[in-house]
N, C-alpha and C positions, 0 to 999 in steps of 0.2 A: 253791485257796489260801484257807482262814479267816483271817478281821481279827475279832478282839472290838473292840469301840469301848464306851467302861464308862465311868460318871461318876453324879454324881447328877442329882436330878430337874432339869430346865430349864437343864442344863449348858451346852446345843445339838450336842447328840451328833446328833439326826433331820434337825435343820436342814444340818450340815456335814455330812453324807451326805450329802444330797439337792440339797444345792449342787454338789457336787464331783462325785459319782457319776450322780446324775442329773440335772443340768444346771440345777435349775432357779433360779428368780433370789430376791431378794431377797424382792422383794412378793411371791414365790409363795407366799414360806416363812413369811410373816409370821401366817398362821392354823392350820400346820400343829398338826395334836392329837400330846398325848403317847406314845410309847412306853408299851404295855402288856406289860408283861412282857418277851418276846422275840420281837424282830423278826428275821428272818433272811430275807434276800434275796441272788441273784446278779444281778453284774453283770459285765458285759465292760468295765473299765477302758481306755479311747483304744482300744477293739477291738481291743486284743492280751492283756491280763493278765484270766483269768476267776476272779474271787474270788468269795466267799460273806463277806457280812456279817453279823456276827452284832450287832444293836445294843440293848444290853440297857436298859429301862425302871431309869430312876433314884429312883423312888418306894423309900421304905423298906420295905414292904414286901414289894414284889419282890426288893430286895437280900438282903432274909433268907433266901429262898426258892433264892437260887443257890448259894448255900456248901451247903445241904442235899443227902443222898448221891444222892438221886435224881436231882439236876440236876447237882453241882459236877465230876462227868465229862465228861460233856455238852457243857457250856460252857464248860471252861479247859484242854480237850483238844486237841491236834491243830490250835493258833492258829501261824500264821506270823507273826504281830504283834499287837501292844496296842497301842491308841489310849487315854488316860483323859482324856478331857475337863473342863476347871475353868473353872467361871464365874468369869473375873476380875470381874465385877458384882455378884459376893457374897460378899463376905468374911468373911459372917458364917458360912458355911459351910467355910469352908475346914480347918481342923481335922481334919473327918469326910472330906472330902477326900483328902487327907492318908492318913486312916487304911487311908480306902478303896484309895486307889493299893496301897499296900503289902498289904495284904492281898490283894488281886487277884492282884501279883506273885508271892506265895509261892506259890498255888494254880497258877498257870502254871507255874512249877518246879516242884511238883510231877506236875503233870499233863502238861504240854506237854514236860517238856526238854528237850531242846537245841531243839526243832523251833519256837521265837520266836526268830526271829532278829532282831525289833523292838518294843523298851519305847520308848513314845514320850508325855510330857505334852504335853496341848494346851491352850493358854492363849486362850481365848474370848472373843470380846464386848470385846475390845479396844478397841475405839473406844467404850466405856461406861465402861470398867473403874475400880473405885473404885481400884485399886494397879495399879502398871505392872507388866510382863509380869516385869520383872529381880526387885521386891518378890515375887511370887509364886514362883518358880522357886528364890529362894533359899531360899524357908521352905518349899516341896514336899521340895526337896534335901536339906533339914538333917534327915535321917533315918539310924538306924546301918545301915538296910539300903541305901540308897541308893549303886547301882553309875554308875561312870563311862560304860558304855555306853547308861544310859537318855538318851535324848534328848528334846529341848523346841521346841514352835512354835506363834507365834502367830498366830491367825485370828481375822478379823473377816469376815464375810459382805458387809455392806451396805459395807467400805471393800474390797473385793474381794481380799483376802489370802487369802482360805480357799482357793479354788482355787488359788493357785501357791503356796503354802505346804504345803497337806497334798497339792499333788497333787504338789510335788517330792518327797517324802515317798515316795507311793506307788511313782513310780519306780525309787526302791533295788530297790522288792521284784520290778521286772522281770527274769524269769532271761535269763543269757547265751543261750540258744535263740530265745526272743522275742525279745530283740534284734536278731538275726540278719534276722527278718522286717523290722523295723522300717527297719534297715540298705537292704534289697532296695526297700522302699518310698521310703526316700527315694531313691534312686535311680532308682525312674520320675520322679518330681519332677523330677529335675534335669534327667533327659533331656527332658521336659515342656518346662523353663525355654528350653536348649539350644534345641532346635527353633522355638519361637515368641518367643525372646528376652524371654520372662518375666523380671521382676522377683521373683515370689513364687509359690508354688504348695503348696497344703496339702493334704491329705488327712485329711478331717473323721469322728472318727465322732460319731456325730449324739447315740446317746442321752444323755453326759452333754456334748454339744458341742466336745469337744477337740480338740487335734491329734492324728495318728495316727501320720504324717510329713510332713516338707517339704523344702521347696528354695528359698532365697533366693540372693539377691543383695546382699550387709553391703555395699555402697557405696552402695545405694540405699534400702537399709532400716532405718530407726535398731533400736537395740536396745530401746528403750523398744516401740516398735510390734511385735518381734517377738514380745515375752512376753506383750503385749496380746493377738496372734494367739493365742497357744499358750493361752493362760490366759484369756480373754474368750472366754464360749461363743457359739459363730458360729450357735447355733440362732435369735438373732436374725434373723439372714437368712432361716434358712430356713422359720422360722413366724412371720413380721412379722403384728403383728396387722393393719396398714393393706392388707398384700398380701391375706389371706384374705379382707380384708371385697372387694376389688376381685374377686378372684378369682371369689368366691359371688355378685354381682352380673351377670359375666359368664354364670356359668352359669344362672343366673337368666332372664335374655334369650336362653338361650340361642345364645349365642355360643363358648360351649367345652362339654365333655361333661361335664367333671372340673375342680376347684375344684386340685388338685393339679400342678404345673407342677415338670418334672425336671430342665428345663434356663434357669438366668435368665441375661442380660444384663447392666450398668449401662454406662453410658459418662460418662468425668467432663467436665464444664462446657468446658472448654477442646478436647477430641475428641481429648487423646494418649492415653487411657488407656482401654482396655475392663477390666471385673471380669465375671469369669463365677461361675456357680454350679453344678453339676452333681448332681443328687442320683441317685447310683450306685444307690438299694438304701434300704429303711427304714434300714440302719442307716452306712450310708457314702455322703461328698459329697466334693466337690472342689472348691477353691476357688483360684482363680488371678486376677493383677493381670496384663498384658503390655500392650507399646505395640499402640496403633488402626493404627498400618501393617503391622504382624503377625495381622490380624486378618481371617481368610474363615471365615464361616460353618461351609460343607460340610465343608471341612478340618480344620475343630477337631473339628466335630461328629465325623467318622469316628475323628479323632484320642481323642476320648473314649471312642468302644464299645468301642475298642484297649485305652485304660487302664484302662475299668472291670474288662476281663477278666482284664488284669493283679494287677489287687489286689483282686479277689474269689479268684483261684487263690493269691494267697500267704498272704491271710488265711484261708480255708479250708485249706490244706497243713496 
């Protein structure tokens, strides 16, 4: 599946990538360099949906250079979605903006047809922005080409909206087939929960930190906390920077072999609760909360090589 993601220069089209898709945080992104020209990478969206990003360089420049025959095939061909990203932080550009969205559009019609099934503005830097998200959206709008099916959302990175905002987004574009998978997955979850009377049980995939699927328990888990889970990348846990220095310390004294650890623990202050961690796979983890008197080692442990094989065999099928 192609995504174009288009906007002008320092829009934060690389940044809300690289937040969403690859996981990573704030301060990561805070030195990232500009897009040159055209970046095009794959990824495995929550390890079910495999797109190809195409995230094109906002420089002027560059923009001149993709409407030209040699390129304008190329890049507004065979898109399953448009992303156009606007610095709400610059209003001074908003205009060219503007111009730009709609021009993009038409080239997608004419090259893509029917096959964008997603015109989407995205309103950026929210938490800077000199105009609110509503002030922009109505002057993006007020265009004679402007159709009722384009849609609008706003992110802000560092107030952590980019992630459940563009990645609720992403999910439209999951087909009914991968769903299906998705369906099977939470459903080991749940039998998970079932057996050791779990509270929560997730299935992580690692590279952009997401959820994959889950299984909770709504009486005991507020709804605030669950979108925290699904939407706060849990790669925290699993590359804490204070665990690696421990870890490298270890192997240092040689006390371990490998600074890398696949199975962790927590237990909270009080001794009802165990948090486990499981790292399946470079690219898949397992994350479960259950009470401390449902808790034996060897039997969860066995209970895990069970379900890693489970959701390696579905996510491979």
């Amino acid at each position: 599946m192609k995504i174009l993601v288009f906007g002008l220069k320092s829009a934060g089209k690389t940044c809300l990538i690289q937040n969403v898709l690859g996981g990573k945080s704030w301060k990561e992104l805070k030195s990232i360099n500009p897009t040159e020209f055209i970046d095009s990478k794959e990824y495995i969206y929550r390890g079910l949906l495999r797109i190809n990003i195409f995230d094109l360089g906002g420089q002027e420049q560059f923009i001149k250079e993709y409407y030209k025959e040699e390129w304008i095939n190329n890049i507004f061909s065979n898109c399953s979605a448009f992303y156009f990203v606007v610095d709400s932080s610059n209003i001074v550009h908003l205009t060219k903006a503007k111009e730009e969205f709609y021009k993009a559009i038409k080239c997608l019609k004419d090259y893509s047809k029917n096959e964008c099934k997603k015109i989407t503005l995205v309103i950026s830097k929210c938490d800077i922005g000199k105009k609110s998200p509503k002030e922009i959206k109505n002057f993006i709008f007020d265009h004679p080409n402007y159709e009722k099916s384009i849609e609008s959302i706003n992110v802000s990175i560092p107030k952590n909206t980019a992630r459940k905002n563009f990645g609720n987004s992403l999910n439209e574009l999951i087909p009914e087939n991968v769903k299906s998978k998705q369906e099977i997955l939470n459903k080991i979850c749940f039998d998970f929960n079932k057996k050791y009377k779990a509270q929560y049980s997730l299935i992580l995939n690692k590279k952009d930190g997401l959820e994959i699927a889950s299984a909770i328990d709504k009486n005991l888990i507020s709804k605030r906390l669950q979108e925290e889970l699904e939407y706060t990348s849990l790669k925290a846990l699993l590359y804490s920077e204070d665990e690696a220095n421990i870890f490298k310390l270890l192997k240092d004294d040689k006390l371990i072999s490998t600074n890398i650890m696949n199975f962790r623990l927590w237990q909270t202050s009080d001794n009802k609760n165990i948090i486990i961690l499981h790292d399946f796979s470079e690219e898949t983890g397992f994350f479960a909360v259950l009470k401390s008197e449902n808790f034996h080692y060897d039997r969860l442990k066995s209970s895990m090589d069970v379900i890693k094989n489970k959701i390696t065999k579905v996510l491979n099928g």
